[in-house]
PLY file of the C-alpha trace (Angstrom):
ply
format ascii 1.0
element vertex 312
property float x
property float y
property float z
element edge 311
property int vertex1
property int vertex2
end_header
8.42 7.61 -18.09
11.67 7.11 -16.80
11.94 5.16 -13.52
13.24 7.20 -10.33
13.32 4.13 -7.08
11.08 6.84 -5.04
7.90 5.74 -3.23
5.65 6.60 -0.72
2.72 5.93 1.43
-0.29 8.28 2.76
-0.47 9.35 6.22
-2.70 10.49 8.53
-2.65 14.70 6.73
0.88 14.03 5.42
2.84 12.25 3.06
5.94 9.53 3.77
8.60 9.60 0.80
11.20 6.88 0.36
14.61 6.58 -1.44
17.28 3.74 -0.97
17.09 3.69 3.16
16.31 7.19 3.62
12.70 7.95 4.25
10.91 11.21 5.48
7.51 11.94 6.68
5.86 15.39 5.69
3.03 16.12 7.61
0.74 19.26 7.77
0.13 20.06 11.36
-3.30 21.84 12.96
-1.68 24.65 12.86
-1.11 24.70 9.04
2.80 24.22 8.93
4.14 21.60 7.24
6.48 19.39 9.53
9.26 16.79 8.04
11.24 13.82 9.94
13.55 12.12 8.14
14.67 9.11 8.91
16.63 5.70 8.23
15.60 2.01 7.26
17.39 -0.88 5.59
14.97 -3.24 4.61
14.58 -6.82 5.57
15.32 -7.68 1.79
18.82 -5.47 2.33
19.57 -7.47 6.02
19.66 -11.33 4.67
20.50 -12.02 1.40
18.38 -14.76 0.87
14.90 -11.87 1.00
16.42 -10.20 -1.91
15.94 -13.35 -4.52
13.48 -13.37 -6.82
10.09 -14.56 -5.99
10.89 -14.10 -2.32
11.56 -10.81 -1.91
7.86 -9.60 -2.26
6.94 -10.85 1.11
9.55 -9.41 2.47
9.12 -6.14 0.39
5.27 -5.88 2.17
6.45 -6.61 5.40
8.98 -3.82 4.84
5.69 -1.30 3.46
4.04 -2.73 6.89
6.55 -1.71 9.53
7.30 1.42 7.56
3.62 2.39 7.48
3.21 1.68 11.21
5.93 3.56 12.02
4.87 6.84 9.45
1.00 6.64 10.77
2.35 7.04 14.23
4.40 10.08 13.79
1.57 11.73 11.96
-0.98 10.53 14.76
0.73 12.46 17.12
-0.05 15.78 16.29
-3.73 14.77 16.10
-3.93 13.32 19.63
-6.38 14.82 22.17
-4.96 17.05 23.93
-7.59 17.25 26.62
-7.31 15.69 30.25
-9.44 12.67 30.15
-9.15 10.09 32.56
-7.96 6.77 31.06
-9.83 3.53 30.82
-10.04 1.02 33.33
-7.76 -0.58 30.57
-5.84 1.99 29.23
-4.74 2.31 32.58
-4.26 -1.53 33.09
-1.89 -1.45 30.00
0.26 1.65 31.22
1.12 0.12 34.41
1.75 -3.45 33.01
3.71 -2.48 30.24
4.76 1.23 31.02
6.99 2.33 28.21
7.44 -0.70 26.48
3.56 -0.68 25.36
4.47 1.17 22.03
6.78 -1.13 20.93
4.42 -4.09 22.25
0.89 -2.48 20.22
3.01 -2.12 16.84
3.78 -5.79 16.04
0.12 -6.59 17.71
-1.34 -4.42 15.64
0.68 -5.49 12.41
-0.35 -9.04 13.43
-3.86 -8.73 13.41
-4.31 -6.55 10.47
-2.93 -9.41 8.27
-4.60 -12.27 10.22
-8.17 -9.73 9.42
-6.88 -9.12 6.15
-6.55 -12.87 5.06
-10.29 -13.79 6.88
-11.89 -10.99 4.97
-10.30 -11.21 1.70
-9.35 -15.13 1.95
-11.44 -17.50 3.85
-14.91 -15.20 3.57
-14.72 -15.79 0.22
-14.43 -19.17 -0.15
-17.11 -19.87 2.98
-19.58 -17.52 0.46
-18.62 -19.37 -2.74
-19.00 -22.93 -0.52
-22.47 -22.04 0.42
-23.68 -22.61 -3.21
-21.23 -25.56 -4.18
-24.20 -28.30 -4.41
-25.60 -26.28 -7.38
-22.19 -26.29 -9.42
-20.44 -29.15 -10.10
-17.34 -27.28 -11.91
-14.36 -27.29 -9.77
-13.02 -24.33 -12.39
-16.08 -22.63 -11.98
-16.28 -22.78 -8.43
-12.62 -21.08 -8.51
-13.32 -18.37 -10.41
-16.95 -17.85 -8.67
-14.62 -17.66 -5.51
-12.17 -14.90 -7.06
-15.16 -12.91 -8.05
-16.49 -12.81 -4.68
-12.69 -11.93 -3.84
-12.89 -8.92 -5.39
-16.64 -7.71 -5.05
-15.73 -8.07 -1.12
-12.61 -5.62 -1.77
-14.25 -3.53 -4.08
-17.14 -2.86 -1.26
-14.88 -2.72 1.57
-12.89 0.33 -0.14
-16.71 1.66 -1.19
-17.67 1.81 2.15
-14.36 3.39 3.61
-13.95 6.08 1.02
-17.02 7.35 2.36
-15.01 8.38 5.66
-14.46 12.11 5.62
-10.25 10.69 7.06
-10.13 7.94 4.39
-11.19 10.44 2.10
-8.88 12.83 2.96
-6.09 10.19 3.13
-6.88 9.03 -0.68
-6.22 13.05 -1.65
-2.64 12.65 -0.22
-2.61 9.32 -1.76
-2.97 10.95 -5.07
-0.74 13.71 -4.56
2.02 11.35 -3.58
1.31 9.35 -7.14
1.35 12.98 -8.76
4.55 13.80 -7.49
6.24 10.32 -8.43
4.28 10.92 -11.65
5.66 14.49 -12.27
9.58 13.35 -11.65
9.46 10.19 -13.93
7.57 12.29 -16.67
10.67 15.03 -16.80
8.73 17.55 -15.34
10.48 20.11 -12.70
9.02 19.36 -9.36
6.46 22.24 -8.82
2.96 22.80 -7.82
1.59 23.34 -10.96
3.22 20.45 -12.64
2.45 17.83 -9.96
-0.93 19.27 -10.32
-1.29 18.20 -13.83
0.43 15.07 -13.57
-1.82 11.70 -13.35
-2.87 10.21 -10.04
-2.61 6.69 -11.51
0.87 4.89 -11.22
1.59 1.38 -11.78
3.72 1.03 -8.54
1.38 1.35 -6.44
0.30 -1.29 -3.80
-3.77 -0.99 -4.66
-2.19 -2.34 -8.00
-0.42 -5.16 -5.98
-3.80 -6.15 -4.12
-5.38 -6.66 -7.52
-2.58 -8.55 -8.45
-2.49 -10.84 -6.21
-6.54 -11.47 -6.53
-6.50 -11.81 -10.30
-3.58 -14.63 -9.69
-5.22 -16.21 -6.93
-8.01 -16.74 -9.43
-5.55 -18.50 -11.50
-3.84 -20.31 -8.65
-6.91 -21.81 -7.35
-8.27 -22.83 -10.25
-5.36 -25.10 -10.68
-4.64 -26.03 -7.04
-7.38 -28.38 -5.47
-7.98 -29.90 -2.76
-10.94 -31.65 -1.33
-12.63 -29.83 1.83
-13.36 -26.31 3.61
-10.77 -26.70 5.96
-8.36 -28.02 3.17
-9.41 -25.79 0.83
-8.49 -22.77 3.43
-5.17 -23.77 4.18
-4.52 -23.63 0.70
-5.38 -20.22 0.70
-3.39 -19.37 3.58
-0.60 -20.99 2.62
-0.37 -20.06 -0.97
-0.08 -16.27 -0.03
3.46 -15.69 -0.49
3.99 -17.69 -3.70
1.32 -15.33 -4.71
2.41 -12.57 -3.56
5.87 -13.09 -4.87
4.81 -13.46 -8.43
2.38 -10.28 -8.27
5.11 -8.08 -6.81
7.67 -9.29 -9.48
5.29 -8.14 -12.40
4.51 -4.85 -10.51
7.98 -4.08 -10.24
8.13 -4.73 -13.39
5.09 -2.87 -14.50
7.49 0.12 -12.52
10.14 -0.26 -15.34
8.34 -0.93 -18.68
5.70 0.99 -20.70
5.61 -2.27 -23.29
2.11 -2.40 -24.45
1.43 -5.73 -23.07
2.40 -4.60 -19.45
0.22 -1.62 -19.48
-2.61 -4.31 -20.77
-2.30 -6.24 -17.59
-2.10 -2.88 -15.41
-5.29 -1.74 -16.41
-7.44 -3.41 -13.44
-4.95 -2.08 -11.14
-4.59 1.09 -12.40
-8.83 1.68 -12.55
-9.01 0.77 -9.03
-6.71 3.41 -8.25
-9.62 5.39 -9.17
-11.04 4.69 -6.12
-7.96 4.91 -3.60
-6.72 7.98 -4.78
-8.62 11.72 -5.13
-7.35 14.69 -6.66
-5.55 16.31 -3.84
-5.58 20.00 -3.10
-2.58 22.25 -3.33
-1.86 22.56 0.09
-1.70 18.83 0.26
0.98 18.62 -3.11
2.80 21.06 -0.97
3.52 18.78 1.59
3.91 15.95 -0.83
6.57 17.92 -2.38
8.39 18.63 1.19
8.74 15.00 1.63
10.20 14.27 -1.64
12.49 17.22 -1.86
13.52 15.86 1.86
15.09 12.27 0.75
15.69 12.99 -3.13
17.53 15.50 -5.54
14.78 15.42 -8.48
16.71 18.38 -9.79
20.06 16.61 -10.30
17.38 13.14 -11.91
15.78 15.44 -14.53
19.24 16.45 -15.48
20.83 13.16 -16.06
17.78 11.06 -17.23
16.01 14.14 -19.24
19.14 16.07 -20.62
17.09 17.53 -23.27
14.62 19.04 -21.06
16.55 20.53 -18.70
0 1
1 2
2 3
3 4
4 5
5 6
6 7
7 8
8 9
9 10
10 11
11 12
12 13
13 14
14 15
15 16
16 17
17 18
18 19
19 20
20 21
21 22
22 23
23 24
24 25
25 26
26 27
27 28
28 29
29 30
30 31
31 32
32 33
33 34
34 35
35 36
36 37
37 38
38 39
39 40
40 41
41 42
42 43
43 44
44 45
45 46
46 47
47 48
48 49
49 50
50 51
51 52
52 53
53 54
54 55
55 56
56 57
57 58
58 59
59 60
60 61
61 62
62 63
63 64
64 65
65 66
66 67
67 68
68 69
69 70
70 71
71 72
72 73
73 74
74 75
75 76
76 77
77 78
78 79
79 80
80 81
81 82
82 83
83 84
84 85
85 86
86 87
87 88
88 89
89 90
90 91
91 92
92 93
93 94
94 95
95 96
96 97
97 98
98 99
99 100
100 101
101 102
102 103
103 104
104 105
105 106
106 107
107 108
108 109
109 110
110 111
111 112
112 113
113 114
114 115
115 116
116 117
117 118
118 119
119 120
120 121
121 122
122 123
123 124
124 125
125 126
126 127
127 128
128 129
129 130
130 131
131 132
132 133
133 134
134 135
135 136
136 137
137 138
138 139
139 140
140 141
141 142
142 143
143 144
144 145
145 146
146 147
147 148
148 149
149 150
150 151
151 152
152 153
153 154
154 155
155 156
156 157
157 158
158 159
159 160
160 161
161 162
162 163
163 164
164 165
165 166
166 167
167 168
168 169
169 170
170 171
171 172
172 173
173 174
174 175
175 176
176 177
177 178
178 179
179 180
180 181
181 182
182 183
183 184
184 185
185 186
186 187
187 188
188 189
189 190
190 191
191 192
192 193
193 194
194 195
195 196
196 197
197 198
198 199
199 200
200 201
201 202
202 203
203 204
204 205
205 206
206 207
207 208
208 209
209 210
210 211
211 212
212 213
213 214
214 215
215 216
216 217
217 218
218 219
219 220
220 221
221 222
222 223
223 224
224 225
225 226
226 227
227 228
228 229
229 230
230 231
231 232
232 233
233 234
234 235
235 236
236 237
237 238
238 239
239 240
240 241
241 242
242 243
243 244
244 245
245 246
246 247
247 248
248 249
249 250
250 251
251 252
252 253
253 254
254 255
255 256
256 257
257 258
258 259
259 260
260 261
261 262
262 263
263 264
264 265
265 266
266 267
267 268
268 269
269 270
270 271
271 272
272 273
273 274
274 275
275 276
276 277
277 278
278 279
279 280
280 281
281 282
282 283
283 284
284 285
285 286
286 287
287 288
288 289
289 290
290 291
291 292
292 293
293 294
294 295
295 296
296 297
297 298
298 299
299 300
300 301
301 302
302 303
303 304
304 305
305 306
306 307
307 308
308 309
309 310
310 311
């Protein structure tokens, strides 16, 4: 495996591809053709020089994969939107004459905003209020932690059980896994075809469900270290120690990315078996559009030839 800077993200039917600052979203519309934007963004990491050090610059890096995936999901939402005269909300229609045009660009942020503040309640604090509720039976502080990352990532675990059953999510973990199988298919010197990306794994250590597990299994480690006395206490730390977490997890999965060394493909086994579950073996009509959107923002032709000389 040979490391190519592409990656991607699932969309609603569709497939978002990015290289350097150019990015393109493939999507395959109702009426079965495949449609491609492409597009410019320099990352926040690329704007201030300070976001691009070390231990910093995964923060930054998932805010980047947030705004990016915001702004992907809602070009691909479009072409699913009801076309059918309704009449709006009390609301809806509240919200159109308050905001008018601006409301896009106000829901986006607000949306962003409450994802993570959901995400860190779920995933964060529910833990540790589960893991509090049976603290007079265990007197081990260490325990205690590691009882708390369990919980961590039984919660997780059930919350992407539950979801996958959703015909959408489903169909949304098929592109996911076409998108891996593409990246997969490049970095393995393999020309960029339907039958190759088809054979190609849908497991890649990039990937951000390999981040989330990450950044549990440190937590664990974090917490079991860090203490402080009280709920309230105790869930500030949690809060708070979110980007020094998720700065160290993001500088082992990029380098995960880079290395096959034996003892980083150990530690990417937990993310790489949960992948299991947030990607499906996609069809060919979805590799098809997962191939549009690479072939849209990358030259995989002109990689094979200078990292896999011998091949091709």
């Amino acid at each position: 495996m040979k490391y190519s800077g592409i990656g991607g993200q699932a969309v609603i039917e569709g497939i978002m591809m990015k290289n350097k600052q150019e990015y393109a979203t493939a999507v395959r519309r109702p009426d079965g053709e495949i449609e491609v934007k492409k597009d410019r963004y320099v990352s926040l990491t690329e704007k201030v020089k300070l976001f691009s050090l070390p231990f910093i610059r995964g923060v930054f890096s998932f805010a980047d994969s947030m705004i990016l995936g915001m702004r992907t999901l809602t070009f691909s939402a479009s072409f699913f939107e009801d076309d059918e005269d309704e009449e709006p909300s009390r609301f809806e229609q509240w919200l159109d004459d308050r905001f008018g045009e601006k409301l896009e660009k106000i829901l986006m942020p607000a949306v962003m905003v409450f994802s993570v503040v959901a995400a860190i309640a779920i995933f964060m604090v529910l833990p540790l209020a589960v893991s509090n509720v049976i603290r007079p039976w265990i007197s081990s502080d260490t325990v205690m932690a590691f009882l708390e990352g369990v919980i961590r990532l039984a919660v997780f675990i059930g919350y992407i059980k539950v979801i996958s059953n959703m015909e959408d999510i489903r169909r949304t973990f098929m592109y996911h896994g076409a998108e891996h199988k593409c990246i997969n298919c490049i970095e393995h010197g393999l020309e960029l075809n339907v039958d190759n990306v088809r054979a190609s794994s849908k497991q890649h250590k990039r990937c951000g469900t390999s981040f989330l597990i990450i950044v549990m299994m440190i937590s664990i480690l974090f917490f079991m270290v860090v203490r402080v006395d009280g709920f309230l206490l105790k869930a500030a730390s949690r809060v708070l120690l979110i980007p020094v977490i998720a700065g160290i997890s993001y500088e082992f999965l990029r380098l995960a990315g880079r290395s096959d060394a034996p003892i980083v493909n150990l530690l990417s086994k937990p993310g790489m078996w949960m992948q299991n579950m947030t990607t499906k073996e996609p069809d060919d009509s979805m590799i098809q559009v997962a191939i549009a959107a690479v072939e849209a923002v990358f030259d995989w032709r002109a990689y094979l030839k200078e990292n896999f000389p011998e091949q091709n």
